[in-house]
C-alpha positions in Angstrom: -23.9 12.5 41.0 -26.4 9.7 42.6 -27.3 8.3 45.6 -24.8 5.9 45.4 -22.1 8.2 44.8 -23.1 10.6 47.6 -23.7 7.3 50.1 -20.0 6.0 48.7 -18.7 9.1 50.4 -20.1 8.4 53.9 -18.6 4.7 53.4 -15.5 6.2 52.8 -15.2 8.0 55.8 -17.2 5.5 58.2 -16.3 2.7 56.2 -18.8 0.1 54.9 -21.0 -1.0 57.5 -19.3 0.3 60.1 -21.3 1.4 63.2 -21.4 5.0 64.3 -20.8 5.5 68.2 -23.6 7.8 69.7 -21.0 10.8 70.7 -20.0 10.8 67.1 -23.5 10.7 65.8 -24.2 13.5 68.4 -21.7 15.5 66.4 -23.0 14.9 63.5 -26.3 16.1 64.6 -25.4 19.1 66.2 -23.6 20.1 63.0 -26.5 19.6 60.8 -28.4 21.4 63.4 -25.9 24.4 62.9 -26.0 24.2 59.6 -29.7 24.6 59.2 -29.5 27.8 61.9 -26.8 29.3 60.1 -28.8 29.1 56.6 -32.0 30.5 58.0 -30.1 33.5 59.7 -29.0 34.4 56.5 -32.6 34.4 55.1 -33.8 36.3 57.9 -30.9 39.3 57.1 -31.9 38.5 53.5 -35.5 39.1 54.0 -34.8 42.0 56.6 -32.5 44.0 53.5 -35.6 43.2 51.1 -37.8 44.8 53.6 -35.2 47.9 54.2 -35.4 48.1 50.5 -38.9 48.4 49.8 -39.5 50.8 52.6 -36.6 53.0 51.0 -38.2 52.6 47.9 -41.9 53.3 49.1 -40.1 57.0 50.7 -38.4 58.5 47.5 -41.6 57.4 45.4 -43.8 59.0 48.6 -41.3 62.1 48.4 -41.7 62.5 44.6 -45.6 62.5 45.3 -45.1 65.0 47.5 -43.2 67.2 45.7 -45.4 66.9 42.5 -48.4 67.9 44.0 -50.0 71.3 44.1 -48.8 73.7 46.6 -51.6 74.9 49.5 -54.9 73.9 49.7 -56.4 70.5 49.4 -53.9 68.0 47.6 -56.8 65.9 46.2 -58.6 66.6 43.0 -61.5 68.4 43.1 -64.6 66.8 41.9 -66.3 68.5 39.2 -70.7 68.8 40.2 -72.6 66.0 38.9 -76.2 67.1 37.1 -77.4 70.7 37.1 -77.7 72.3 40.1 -81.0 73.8 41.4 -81.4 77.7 42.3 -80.1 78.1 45.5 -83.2 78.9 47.5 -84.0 75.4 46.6 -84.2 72.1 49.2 -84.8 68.8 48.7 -86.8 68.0 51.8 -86.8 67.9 55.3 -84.2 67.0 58.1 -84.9 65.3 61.3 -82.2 66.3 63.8 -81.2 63.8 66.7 -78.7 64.9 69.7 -77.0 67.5 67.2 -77.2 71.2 66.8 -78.0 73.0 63.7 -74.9 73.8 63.5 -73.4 70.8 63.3 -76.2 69.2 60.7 -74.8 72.0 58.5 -71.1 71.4 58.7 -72.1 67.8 58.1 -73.9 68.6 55.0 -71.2 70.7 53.5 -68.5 68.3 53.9 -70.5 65.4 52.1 -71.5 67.8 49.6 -67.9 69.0 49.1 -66.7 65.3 49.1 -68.9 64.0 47.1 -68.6 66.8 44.8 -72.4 67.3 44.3 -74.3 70.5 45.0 -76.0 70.8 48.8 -79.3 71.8 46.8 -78.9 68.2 45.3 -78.5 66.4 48.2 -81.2 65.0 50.3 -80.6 64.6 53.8 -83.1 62.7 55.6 -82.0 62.7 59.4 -78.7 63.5 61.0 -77.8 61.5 64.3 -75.4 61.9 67.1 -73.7 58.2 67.3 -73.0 56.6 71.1 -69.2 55.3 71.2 -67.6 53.7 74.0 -70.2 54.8 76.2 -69.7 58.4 75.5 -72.1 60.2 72.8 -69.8 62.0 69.6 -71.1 63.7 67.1 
């Protein structure tokens, strides 16, 4: 089909070179207008079931995850040590402490040791500082 076959259609209902009166190409314009609203409300419930889709999808593969993994404890692999450790009454250095307790320091240092998966002995912590946020000091 070409132009002139699609624009021998209009002539056939205007006639040829007839003049359109403004209510009717009002009409014509609303209908289009319509037309245009009606196709992008059914891309938007279109894109909307897509969406409903993947989030469905994105649960069952979440819930197969979940059931898969181990049971109790920490779901993550552990990390196997890196190197050879040193005897335990070993350090590597010294720690400079800033607005935190001993305490504290030493549950730092565990977690990045057991994160990290390396041995505390290994790890060399130079200082450990208590960080200002929002105007309020958190350790």
């Amino acid at each position: 089909m070409t132009v002139y076959n699609v624009l021998g259609v209009f002539e056939e209902i205007y006639g040829k070179g007839a003049e359109m009166s403004l209510s009717r190409a009002a009409l014509i314009s609303v209908v289009g207008i319509l037309i245009v609203f009606v196709i992008l409300g059914i891309l938007a419930v279109f894109v909307k079931a897509m969406g409903f889709g993947f989030d469905r999808l994105h649960e069952t593969r979440r819930a197969r995850m979940l059931a898969n993994a181990p049971k109790g404890g920490n779901p993550l692999p552990k990390k196997q040590p890196q190197g050879t450790p040193l005897p335990a009454d070993t350090s590597a250095g010294t720690l400079k402490l800033t607005g935190v307790t001993e305490e504290e320091a030493a549950v730092v240092m565990a977690v990045v040791s057991h994160n990290s998966g390396i041995p505390l002995n290994r790890l060399r912590f130079n200082s450990i500082t208590a960080v200002e946020q929002d105007g309020k000091e958190t350790k």
